[in-house]
C-alpha positions in Angstrom: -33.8 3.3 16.0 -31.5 4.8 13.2 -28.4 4.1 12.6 -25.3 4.8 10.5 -23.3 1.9 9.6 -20.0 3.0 7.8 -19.3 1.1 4.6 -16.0 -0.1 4.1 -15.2 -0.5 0.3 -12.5 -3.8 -0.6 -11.7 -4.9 -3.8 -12.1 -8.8 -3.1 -10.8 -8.9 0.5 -13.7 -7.9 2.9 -13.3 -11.1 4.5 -9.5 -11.2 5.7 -10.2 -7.4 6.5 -13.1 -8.3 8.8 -11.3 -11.5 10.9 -8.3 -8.9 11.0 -10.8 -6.3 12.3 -12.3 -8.9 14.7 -8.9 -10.4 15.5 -7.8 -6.7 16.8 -11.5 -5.7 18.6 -11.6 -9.2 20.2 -14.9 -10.5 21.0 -16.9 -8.8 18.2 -19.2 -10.4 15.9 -20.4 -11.1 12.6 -23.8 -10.1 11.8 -24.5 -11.4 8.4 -22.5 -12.7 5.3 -24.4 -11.9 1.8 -23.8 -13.9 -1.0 -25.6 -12.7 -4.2 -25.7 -13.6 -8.2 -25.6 -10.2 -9.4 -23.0 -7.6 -9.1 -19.2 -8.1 -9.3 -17.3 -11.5 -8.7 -18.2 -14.8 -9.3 -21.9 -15.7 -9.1 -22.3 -17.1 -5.8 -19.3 -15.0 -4.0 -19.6 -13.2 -0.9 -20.8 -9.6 -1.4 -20.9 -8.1 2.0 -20.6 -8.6 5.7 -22.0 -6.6 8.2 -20.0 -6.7 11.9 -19.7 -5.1 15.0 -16.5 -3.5 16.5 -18.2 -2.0 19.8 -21.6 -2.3 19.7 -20.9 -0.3 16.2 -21.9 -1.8 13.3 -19.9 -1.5 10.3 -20.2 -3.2 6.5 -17.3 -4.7 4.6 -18.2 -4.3 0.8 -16.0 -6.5 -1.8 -17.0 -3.8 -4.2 -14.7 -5.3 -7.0 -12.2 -2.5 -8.2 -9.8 -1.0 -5.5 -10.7 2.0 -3.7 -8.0 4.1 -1.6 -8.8 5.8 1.6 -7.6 9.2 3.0 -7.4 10.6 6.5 -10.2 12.8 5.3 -12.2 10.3 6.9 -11.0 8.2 10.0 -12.8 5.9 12.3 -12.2 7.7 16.0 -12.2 4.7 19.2 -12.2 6.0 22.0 -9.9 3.9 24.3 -10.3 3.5 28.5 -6.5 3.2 29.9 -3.3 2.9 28.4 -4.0 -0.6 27.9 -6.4 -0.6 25.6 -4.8 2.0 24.0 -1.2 0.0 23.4 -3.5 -3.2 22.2 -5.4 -1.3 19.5 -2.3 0.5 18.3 -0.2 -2.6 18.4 -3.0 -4.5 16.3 -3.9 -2.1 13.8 -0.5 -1.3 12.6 0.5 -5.7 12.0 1.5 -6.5 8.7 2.2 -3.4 7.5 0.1 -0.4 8.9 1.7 2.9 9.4 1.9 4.6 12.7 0.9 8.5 12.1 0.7 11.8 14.2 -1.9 13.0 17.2 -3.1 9.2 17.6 -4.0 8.1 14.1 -3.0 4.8 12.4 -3.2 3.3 8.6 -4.3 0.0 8.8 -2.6 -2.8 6.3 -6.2 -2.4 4.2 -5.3 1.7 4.2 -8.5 2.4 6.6 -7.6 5.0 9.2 -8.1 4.9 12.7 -7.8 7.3 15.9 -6.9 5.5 18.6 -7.4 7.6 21.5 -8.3 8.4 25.5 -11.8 8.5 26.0 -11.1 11.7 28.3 -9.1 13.4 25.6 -12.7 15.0 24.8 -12.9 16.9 27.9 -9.3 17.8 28.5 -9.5 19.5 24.8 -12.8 21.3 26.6 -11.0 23.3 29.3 -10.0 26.9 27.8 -7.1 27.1 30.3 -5.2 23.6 29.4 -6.1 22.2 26.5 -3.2 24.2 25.2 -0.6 22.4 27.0 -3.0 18.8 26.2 -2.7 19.9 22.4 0.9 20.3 22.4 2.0 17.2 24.1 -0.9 15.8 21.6 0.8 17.2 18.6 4.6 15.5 20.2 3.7 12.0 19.8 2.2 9.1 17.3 0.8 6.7 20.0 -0.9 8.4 22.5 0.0 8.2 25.8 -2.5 9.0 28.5 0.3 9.5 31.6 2.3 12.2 29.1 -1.5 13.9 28.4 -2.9 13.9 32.1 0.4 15.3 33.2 0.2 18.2 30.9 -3.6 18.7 31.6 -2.5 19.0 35.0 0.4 20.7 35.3 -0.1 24.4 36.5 
């Protein structure tokens, strides 16, 4: 099977990004550490880490010079309840993250995330009420998914 495993670039911190990744996604994994004697860092330091935030794998690269991150590119989770919703939100923005528009949140490593309803897809989907989803969308930072199924229902 293919895959694509996203590759998160850190400076020197790849480690204290991924226990803070798999201190917010409880219960993931670590795949692999790689140490190596070539590239940058210390001989012997840890180059990568691949991990698993659900059943996705990802890579955390201590590439060696800092890289910055944009919303061009955000990682999308699609949430089951409220719950999950408020304890993905809540995590991401500790120590420092910034809460942003339509669902999206910085992370304290700059990584952006949308936290959102897994059933946001198909309200979006109906011609007749995704306007009224899209507006209350566009009215809040943290998503809420009473506020959302109420304006996907209302007539």
């Amino acid at each position: 099977m293919r895959l694509i495993k996203p590759c998160l670039w850190f400076k020197d911190n790849a480690e204290q990004a991924v226990e803070f990744y798999l201190s917010v996604f409880q219960g993931e994994e670590i795949d692999r550490l790689y140490y190596t004697s070539a590239g940058p860092g210390v001989e012997g330091s840890l180059l990568s880490i691949t991990f698993r935030l659900y059943d996705q794998q990802f890579i955390a690269l201590n590439g060696g010079s800092e890289a910055s991150y944009s919303h061009a590119l955000s990682l999308c989770v699609d949430c089951r309840d409220q719950a999950e919703i408020d304890h993905l939100w809540q995590g991401l923005l500790a120590e420092a993250g910034q809460s942003l528009q339509c669902g999206w949140v910085q992370d304290k490593f700059g990584v952006c995330w949308q936290i959102v309803p897994a059933i946001l897809d198909e309200m979006l989907q109906d011609q007749q009420r995704a306007p009224a989803v899209m507006a209350a969308l566009l009215s809040m930072d943290k998503l809420n998914l009473s506020r959302l199924q109420q304006a996907y229902t209302q007539d």
